[in-house]
Jmol script that loads the backbone (N, CA, C; Angstrom):
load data "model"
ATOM      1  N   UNK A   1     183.098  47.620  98.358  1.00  0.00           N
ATOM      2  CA  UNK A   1     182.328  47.030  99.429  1.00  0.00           C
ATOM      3  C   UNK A   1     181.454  45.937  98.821  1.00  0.00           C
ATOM      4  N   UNK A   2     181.228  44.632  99.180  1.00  0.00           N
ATOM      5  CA  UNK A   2     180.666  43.578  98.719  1.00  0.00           C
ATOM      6  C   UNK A   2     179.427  44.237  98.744  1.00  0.00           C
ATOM      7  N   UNK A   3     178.210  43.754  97.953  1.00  0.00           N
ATOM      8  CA  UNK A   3     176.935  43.786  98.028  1.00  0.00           C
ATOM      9  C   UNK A   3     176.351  43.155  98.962  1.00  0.00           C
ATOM     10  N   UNK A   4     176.938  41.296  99.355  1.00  0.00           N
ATOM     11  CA  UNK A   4     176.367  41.023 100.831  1.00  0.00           C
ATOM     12  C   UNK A   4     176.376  41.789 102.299  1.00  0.00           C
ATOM     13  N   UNK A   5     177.474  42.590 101.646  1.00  0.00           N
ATOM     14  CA  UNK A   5     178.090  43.285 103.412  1.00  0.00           C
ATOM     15  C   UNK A   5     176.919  44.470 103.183  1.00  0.00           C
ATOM     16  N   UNK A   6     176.635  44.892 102.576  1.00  0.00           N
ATOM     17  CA  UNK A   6     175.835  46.300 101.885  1.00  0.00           C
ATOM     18  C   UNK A   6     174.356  45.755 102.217  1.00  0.00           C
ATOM     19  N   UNK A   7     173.880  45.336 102.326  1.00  0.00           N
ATOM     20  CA  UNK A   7     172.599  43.978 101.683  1.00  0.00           C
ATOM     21  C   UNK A   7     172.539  43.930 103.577  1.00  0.00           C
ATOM     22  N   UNK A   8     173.533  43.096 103.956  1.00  0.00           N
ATOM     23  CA  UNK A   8     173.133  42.890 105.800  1.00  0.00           C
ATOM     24  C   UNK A   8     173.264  44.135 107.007  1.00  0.00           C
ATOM     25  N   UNK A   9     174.442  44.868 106.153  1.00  0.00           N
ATOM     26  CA  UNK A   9     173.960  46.667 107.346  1.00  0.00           C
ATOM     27  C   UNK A   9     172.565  47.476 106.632  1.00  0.00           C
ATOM     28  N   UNK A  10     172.181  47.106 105.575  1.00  0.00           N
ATOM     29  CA  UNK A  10     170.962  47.498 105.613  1.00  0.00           C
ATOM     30  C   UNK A  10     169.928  46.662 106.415  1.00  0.00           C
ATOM     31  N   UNK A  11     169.768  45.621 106.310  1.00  0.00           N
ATOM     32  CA  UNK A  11     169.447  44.453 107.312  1.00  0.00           C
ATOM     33  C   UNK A  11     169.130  44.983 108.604  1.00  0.00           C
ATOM     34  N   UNK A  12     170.342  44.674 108.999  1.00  0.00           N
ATOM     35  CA  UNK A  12     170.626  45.572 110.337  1.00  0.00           C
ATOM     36  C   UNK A  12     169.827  46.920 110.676  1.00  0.00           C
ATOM     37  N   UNK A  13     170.207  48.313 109.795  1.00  0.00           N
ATOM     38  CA  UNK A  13     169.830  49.197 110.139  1.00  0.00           C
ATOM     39  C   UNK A  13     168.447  48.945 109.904  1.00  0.00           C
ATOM     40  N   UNK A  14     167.392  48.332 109.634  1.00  0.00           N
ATOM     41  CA  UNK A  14     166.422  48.540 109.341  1.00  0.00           C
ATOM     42  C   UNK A  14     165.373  47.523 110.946  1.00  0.00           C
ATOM     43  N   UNK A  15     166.521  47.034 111.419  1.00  0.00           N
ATOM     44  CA  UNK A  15     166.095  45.914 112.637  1.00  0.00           C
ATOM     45  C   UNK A  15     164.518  45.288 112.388  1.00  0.00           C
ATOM     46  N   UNK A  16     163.631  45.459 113.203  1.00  0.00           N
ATOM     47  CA  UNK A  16     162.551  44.703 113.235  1.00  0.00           C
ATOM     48  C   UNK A  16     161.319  44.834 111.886  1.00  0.00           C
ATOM     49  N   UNK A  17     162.025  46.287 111.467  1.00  0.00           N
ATOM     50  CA  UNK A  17     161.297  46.337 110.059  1.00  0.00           C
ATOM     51  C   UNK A  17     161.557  45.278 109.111  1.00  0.00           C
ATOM     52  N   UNK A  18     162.965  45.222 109.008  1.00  0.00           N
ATOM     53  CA  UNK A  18     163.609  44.265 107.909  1.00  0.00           C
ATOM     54  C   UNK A  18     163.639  44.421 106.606  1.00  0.00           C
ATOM     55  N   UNK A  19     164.178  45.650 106.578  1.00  0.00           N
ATOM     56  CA  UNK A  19     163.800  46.072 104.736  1.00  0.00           C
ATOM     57  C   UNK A  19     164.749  45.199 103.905  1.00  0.00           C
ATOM     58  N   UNK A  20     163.804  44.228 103.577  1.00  0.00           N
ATOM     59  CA  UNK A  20     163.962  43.773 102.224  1.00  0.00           C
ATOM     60  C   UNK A  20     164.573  44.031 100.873  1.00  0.00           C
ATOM     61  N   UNK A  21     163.387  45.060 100.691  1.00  0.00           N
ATOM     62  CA  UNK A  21     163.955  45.763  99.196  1.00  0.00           C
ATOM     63  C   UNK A  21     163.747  47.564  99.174  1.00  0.00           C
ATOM     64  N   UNK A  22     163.780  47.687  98.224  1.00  0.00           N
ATOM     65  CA  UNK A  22     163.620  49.384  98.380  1.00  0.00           C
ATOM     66  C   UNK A  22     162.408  49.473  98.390  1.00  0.00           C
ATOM     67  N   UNK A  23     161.634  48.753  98.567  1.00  0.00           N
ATOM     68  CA  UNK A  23     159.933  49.056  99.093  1.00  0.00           C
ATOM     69  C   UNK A  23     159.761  49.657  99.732  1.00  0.00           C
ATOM     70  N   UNK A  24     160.407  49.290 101.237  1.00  0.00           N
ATOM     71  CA  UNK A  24     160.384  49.760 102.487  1.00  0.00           C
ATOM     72  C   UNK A  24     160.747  51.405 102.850  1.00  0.00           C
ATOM     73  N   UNK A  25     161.216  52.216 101.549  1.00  0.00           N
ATOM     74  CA  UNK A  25     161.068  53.399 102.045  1.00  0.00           C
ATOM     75  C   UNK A  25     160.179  54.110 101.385  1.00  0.00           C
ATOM     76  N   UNK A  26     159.710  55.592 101.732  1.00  0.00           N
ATOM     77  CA  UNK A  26     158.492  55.874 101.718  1.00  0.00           C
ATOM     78  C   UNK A  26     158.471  56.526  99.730  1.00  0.00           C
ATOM     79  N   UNK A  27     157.364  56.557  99.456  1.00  0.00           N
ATOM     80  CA  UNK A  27     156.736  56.042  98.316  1.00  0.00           C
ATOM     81  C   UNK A  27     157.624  57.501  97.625  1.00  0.00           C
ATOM     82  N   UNK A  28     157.207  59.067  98.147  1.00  0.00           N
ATOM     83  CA  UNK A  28     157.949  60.004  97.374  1.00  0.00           C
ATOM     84  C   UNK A  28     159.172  59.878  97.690  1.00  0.00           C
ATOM     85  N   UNK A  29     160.494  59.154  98.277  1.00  0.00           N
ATOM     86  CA  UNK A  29     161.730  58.898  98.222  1.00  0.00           C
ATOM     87  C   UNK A  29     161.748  57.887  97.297  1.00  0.00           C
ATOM     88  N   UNK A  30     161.300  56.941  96.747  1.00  0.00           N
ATOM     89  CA  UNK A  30     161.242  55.903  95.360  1.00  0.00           C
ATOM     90  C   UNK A  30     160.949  56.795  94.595  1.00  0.00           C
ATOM     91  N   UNK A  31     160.324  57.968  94.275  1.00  0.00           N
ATOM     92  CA  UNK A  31     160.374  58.560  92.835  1.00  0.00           C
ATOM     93  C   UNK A  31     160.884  59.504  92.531  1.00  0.00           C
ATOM     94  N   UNK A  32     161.698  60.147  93.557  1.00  0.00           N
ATOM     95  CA  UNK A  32     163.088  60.657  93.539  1.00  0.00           C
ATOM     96  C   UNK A  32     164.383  59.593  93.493  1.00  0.00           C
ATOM     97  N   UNK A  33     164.252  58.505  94.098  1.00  0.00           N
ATOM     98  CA  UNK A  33     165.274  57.721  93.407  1.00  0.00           C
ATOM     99  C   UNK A  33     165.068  57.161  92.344  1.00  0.00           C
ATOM    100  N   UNK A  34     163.914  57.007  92.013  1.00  0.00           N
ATOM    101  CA  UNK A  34     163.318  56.517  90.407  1.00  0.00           C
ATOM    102  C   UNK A  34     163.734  57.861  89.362  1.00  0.00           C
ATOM    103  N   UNK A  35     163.704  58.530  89.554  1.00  0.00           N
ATOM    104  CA  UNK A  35     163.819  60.103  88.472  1.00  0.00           C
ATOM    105  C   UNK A  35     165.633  60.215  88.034  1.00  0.00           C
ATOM    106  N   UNK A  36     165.974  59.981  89.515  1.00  0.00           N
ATOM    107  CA  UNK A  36     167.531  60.677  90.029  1.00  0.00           C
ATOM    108  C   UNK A  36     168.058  59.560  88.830  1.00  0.00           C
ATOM    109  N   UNK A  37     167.590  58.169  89.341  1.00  0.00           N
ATOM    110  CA  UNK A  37     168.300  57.020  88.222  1.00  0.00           C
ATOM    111  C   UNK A  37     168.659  57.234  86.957  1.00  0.00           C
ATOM    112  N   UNK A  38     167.340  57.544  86.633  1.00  0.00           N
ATOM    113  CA  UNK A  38     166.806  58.051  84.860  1.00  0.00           C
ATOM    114  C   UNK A  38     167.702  58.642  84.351  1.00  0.00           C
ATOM    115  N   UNK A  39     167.890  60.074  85.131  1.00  0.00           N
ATOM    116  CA  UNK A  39     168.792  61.292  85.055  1.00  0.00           C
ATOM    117  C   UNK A  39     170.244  60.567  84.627  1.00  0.00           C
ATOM    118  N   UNK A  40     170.194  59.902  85.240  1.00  0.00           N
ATOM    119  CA  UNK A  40     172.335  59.408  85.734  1.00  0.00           C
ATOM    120  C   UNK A  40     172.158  58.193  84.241  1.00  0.00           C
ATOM    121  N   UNK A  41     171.131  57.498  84.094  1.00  0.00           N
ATOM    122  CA  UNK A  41     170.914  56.754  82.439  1.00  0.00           C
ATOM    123  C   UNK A  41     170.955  57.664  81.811  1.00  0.00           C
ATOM    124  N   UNK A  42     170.487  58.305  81.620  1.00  0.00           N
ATOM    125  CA  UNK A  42     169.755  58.966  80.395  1.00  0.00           C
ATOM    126  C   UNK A  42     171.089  59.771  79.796  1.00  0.00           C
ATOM    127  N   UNK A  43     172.096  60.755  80.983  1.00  0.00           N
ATOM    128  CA  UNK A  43     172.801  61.166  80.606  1.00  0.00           C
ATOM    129  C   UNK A  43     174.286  60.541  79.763  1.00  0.00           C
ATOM    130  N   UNK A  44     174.586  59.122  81.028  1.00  0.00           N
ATOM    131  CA  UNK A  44     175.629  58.171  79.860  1.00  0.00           C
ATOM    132  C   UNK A  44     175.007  57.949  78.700  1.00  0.00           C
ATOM    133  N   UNK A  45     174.040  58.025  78.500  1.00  0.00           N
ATOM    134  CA  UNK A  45     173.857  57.189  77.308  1.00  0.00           C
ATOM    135  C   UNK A  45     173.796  58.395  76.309  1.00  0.00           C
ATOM    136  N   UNK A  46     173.620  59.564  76.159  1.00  0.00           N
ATOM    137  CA  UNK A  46     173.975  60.808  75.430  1.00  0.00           C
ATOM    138  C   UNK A  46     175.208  61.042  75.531  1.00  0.00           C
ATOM    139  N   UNK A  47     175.936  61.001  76.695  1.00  0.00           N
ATOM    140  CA  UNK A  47     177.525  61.608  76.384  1.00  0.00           C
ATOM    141  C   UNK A  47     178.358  60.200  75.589  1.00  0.00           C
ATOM    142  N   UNK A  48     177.332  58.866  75.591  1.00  0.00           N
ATOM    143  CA  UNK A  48     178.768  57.782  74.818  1.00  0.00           C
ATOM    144  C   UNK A  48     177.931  57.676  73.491  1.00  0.00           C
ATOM    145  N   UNK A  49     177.219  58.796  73.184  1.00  0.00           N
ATOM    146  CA  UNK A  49     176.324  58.642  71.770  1.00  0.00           C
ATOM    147  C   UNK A  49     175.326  57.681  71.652  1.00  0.00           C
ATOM    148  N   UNK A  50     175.083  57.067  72.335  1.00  0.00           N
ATOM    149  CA  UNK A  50     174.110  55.837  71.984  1.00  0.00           C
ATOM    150  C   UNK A  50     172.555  56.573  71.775  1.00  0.00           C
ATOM    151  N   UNK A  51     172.240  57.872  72.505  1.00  0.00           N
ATOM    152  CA  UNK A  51     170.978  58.450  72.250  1.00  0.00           C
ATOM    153  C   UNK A  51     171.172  59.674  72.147  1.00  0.00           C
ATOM    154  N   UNK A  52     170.351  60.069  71.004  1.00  0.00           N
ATOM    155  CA  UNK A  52     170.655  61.550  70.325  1.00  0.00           C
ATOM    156  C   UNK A  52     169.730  62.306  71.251  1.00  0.00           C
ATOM    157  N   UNK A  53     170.098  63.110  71.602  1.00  0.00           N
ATOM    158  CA  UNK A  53     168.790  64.190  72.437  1.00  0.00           C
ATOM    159  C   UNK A  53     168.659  65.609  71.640  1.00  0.00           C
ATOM    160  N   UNK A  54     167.843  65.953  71.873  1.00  0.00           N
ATOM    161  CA  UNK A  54     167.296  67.612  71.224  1.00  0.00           C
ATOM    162  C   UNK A  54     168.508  68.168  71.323  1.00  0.00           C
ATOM    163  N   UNK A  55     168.196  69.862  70.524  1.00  0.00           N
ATOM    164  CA  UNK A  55     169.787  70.157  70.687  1.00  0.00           C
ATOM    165  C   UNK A  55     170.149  71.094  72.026  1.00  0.00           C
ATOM    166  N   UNK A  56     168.519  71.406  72.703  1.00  0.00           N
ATOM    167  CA  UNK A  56     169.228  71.838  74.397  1.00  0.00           C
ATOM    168  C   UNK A  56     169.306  71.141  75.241  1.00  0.00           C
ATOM    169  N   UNK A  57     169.002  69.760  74.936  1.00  0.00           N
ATOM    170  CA  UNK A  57     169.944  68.994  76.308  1.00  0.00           C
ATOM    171  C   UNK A  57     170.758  67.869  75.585  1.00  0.00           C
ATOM    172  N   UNK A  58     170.919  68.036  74.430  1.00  0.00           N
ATOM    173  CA  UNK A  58     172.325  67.112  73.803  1.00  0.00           C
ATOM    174  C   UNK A  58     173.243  67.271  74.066  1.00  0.00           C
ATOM    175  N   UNK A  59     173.400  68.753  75.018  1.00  0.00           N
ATOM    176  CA  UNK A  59     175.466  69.391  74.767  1.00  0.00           C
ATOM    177  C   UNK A  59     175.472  68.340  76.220  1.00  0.00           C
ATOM    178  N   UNK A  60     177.457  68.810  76.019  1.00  0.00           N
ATOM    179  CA  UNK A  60     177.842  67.963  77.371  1.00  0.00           C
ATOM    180  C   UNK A  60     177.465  68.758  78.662  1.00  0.00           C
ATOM    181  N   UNK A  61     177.359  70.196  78.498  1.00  0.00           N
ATOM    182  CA  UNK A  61     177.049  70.889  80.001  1.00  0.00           C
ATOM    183  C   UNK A  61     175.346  70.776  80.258  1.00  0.00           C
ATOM    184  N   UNK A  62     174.422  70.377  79.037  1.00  0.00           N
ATOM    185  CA  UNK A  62     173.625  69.603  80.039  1.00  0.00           C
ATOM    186  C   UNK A  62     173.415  68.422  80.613  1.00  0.00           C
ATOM    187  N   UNK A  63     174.632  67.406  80.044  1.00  0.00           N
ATOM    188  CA  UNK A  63     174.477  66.033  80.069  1.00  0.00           C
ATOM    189  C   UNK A  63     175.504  66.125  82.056  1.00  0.00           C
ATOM    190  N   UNK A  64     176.331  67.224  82.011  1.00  0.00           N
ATOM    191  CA  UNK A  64     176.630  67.186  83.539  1.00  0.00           C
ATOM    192  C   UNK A  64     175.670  68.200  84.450  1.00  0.00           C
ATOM    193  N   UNK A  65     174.851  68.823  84.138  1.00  0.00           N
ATOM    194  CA  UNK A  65     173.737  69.464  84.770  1.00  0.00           C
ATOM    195  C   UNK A  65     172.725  68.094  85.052  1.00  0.00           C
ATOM    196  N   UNK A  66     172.462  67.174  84.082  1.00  0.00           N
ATOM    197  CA  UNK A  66     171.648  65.737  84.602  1.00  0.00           C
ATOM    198  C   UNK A  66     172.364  65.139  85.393  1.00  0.00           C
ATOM    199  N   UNK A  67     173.868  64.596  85.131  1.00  0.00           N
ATOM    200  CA  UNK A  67     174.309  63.897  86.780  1.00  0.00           C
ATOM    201  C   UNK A  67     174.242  64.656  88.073  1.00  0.00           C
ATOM    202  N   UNK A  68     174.372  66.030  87.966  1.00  0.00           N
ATOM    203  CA  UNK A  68     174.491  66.328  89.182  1.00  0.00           C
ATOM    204  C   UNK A  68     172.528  66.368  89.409  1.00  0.00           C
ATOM    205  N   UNK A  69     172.158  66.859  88.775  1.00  0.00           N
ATOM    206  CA  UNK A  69     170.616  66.717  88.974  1.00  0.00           C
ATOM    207  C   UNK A  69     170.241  65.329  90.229  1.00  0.00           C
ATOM    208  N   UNK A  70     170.640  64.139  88.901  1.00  0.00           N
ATOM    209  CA  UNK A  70     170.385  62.593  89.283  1.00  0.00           C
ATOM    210  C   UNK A  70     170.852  62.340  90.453  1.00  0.00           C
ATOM    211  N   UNK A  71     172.281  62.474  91.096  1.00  0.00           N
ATOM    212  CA  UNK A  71     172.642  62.537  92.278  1.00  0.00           C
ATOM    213  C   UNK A  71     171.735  63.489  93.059  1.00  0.00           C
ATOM    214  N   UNK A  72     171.230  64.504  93.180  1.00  0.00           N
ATOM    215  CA  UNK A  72     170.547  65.075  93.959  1.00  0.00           C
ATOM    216  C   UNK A  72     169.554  64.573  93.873  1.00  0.00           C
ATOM    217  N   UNK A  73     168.942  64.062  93.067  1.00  0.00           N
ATOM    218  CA  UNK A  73     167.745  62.952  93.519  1.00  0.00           C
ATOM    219  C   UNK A  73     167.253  61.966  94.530  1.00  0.00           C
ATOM    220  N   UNK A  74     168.569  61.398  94.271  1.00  0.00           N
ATOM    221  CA  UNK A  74     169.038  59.849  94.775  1.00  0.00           C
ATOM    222  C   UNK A  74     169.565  60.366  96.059  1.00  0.00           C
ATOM    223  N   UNK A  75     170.039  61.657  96.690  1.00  0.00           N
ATOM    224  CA  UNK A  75     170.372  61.999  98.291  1.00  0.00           C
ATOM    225  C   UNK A  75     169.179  61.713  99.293  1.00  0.00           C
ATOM    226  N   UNK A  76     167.998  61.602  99.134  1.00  0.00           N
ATOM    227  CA  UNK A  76     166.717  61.624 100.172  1.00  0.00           C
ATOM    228  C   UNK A  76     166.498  59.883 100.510  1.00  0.00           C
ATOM    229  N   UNK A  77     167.046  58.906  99.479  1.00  0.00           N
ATOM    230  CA  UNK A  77     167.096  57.804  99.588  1.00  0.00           C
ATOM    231  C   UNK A  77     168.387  57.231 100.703  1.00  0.00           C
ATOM    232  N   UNK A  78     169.055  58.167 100.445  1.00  0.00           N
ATOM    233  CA  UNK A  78     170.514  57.866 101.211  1.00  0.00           C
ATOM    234  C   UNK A  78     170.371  58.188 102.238  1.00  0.00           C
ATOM    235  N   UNK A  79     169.643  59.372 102.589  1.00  0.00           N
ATOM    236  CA  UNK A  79     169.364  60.014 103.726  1.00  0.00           C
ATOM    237  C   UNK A  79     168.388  59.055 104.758  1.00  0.00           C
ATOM    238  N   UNK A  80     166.995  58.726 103.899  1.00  0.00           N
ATOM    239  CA  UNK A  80     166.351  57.904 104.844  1.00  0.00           C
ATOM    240  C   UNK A  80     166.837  56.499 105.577  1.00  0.00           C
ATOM    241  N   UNK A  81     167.870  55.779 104.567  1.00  0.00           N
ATOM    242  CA  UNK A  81     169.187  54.767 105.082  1.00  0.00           C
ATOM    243  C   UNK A  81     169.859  55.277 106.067  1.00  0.00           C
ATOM    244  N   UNK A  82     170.093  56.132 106.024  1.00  0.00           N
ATOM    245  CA  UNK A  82     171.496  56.247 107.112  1.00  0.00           C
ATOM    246  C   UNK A  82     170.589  56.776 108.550  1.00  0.00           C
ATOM    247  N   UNK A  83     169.516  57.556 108.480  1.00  0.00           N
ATOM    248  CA  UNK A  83     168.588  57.742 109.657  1.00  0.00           C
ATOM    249  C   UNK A  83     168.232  56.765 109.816  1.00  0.00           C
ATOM    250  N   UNK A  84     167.312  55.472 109.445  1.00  0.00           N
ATOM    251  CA  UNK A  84     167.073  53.987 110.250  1.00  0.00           C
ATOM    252  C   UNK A  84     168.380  53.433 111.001  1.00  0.00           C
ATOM    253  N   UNK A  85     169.425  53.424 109.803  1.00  0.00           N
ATOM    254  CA  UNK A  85     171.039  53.154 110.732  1.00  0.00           C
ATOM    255  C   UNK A  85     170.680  53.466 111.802  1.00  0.00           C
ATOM    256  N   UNK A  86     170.669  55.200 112.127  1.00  0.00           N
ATOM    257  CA  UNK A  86     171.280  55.494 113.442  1.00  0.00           C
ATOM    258  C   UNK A  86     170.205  55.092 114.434  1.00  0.00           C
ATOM    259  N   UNK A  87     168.967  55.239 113.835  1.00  0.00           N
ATOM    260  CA  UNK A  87     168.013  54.910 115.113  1.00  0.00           C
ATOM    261  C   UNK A  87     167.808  53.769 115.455  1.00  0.00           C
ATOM    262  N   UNK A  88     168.782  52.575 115.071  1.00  0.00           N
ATOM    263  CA  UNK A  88     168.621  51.555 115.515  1.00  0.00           C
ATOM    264  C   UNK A  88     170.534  51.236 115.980  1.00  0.00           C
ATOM    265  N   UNK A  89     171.395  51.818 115.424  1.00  0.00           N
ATOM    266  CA  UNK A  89     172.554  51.752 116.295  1.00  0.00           C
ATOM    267  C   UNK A  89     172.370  52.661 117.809  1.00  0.00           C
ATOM    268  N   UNK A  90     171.955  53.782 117.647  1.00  0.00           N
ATOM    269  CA  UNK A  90     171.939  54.510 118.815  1.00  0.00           C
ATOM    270  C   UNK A  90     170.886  54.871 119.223  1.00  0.00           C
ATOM    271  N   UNK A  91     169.677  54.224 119.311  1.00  0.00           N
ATOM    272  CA  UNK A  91     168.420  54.848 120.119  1.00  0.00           C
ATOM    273  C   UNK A  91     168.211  56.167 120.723  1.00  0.00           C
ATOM    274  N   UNK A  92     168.947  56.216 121.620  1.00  0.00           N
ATOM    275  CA  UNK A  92     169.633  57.205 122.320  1.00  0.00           C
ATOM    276  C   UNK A  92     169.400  58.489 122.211  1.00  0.00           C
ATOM    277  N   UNK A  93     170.418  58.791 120.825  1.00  0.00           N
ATOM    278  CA  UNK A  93     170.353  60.241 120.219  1.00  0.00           C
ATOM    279  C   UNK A  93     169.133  60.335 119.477  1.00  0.00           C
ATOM    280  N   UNK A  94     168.862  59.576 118.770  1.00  0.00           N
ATOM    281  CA  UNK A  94     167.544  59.712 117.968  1.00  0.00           C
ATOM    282  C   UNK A  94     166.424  60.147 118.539  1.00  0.00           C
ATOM    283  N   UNK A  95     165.924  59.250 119.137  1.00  0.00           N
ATOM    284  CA  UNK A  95     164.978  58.980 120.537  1.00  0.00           C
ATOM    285  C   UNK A  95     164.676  60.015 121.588  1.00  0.00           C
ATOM    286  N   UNK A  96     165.497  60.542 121.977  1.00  0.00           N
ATOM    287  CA  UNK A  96     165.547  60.815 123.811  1.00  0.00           C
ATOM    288  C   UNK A  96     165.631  60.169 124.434  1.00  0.00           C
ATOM    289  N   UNK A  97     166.035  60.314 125.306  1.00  0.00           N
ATOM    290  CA  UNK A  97     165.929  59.528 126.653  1.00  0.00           C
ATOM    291  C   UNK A  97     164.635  59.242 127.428  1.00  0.00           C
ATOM    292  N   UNK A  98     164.453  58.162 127.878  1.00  0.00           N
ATOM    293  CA  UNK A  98     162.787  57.964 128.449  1.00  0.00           C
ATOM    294  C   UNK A  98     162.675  58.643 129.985  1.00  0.00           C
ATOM    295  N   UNK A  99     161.779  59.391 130.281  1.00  0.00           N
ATOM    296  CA  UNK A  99     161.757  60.168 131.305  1.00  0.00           C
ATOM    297  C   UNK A  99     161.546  59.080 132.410  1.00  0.00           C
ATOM    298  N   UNK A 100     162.205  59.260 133.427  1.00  0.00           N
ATOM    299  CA  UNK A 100     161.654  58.929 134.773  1.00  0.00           C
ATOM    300  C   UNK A 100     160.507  58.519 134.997  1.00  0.00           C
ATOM    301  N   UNK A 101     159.927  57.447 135.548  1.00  0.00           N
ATOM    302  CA  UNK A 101     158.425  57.763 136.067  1.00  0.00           C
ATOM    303  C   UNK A 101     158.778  58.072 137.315  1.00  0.00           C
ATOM    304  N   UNK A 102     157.125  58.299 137.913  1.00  0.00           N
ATOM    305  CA  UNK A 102     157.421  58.370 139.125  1.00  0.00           C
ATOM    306  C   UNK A 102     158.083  57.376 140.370  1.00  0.00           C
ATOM    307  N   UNK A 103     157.529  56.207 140.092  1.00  0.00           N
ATOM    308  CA  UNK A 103     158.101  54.980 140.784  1.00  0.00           C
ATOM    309  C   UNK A 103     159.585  54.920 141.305  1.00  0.00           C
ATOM    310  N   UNK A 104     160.575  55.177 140.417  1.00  0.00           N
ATOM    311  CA  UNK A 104     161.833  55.719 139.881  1.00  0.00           C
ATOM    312  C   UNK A 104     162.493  56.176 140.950  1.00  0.00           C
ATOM    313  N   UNK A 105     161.370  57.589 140.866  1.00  0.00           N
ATOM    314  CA  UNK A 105     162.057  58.876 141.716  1.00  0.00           C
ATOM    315  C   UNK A 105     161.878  58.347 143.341  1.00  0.00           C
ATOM    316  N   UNK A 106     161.128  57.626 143.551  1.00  0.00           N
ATOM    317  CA  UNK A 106     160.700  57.402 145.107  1.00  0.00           C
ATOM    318  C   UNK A 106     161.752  56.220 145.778  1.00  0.00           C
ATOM    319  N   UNK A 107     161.796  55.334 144.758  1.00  0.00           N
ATOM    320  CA  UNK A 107     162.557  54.451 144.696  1.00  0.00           C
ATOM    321  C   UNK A 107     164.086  54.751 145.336  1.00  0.00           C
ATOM    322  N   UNK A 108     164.529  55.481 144.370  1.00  0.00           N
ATOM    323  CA  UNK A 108     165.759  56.604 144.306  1.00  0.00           C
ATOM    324  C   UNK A 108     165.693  57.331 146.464  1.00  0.00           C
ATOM    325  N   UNK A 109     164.496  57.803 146.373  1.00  0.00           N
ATOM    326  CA  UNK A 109     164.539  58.551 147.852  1.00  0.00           C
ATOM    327  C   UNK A 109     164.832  57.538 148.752  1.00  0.00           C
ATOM    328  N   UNK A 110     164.443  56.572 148.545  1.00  0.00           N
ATOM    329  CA  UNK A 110     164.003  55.566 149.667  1.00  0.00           C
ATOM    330  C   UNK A 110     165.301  54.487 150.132  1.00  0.00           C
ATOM    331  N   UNK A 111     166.042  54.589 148.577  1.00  0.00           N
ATOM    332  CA  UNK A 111     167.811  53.774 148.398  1.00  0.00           C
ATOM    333  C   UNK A 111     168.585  54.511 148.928  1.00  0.00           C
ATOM    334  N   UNK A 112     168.348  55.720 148.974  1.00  0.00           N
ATOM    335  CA  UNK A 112     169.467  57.006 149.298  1.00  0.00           C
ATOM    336  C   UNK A 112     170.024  56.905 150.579  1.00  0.00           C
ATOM    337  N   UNK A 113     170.925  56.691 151.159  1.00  0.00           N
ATOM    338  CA  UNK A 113     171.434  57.092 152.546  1.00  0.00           C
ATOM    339  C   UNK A 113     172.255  58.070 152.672  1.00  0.00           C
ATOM    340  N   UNK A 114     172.046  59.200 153.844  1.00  0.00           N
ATOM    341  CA  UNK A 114     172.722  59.958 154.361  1.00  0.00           C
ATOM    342  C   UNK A 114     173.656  59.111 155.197  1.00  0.00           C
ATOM    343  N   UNK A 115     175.065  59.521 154.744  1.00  0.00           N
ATOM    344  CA  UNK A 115     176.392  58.918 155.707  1.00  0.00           C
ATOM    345  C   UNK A 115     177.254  60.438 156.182  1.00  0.00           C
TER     346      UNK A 115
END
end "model"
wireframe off; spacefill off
backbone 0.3
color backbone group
C-alpha cells in the first residue's frame, strides 16, 4: 500500500481534526507505540547480532517474547485509527442516532392523512 494512499485515509479518517502526525493521538497511546517500537528494534537488532544483551533476554525465545510484546504495544495505536475511521465513515453506528425533537413529532401528526 503506498504511503500517500496510507497518509490521505488517515487524512480522511481523522476529518475536521486533520491528524497530521502521530501527535494527534492521545499522549498514553504514543508511549505504548513508543515502547512497542523499541521492543520490535531492540529485538532485530539482538537476533542479527548487532547488540549483545544479558544472558536472559539474549536467547531467541526472548527476542520472540519482545516482538510479540512490541506488537501488542503498537495495537492501541491501531485501534484509536481505525475508531476515528469509523466515526467519521459512519456516524451512524458510532454516534446514535439523534433523537426526535419535539417539533418533528407534531410535524409528522399534522402531514399524516387518514385515507
Amino acid at each position: 500500500m503506498p504511503v500517500s494512499l496510507v497518509y490521505s485515509s488517515v487524512l480522511i479518517a481523522f476529518g475536521d481534526k486533520q491528524m497530521r502526525s502521530l501527535g494527534a493521538l492521545p499522549k498514553p497511546v504514543l508511549i505504548l507505540e513508543v515502547f512497542g517500537i523499541a521492543l520490535l528494534l531492540l529485538s532485530y537488532l539482538s537476533l542479527n547480532g548487532y547488540v549483545s544483551l544479558p544472558a536472559p533476554i539474549g536467547t531467541a525465545t526472548a527476542a520472540i517474547v519482545m516482538v510479540f510484546s512490541g506488537i501488542a504495544l503498537m495495537i492501541p495505536a491501531a485501534a484509536c485509527m481505525v475508531w476515528a475511521m469509523a466515526q467519521n465513515v459512519a456516524p451512524l453506528l458510532t454516534r446514535g442516532a439523534a433523537p426526535k425533537s419535539q417539533s418533528d413529532k407534531t410535524e409528522d401528526k399534522r402531514d399524516d392523512a387518514d385515507h
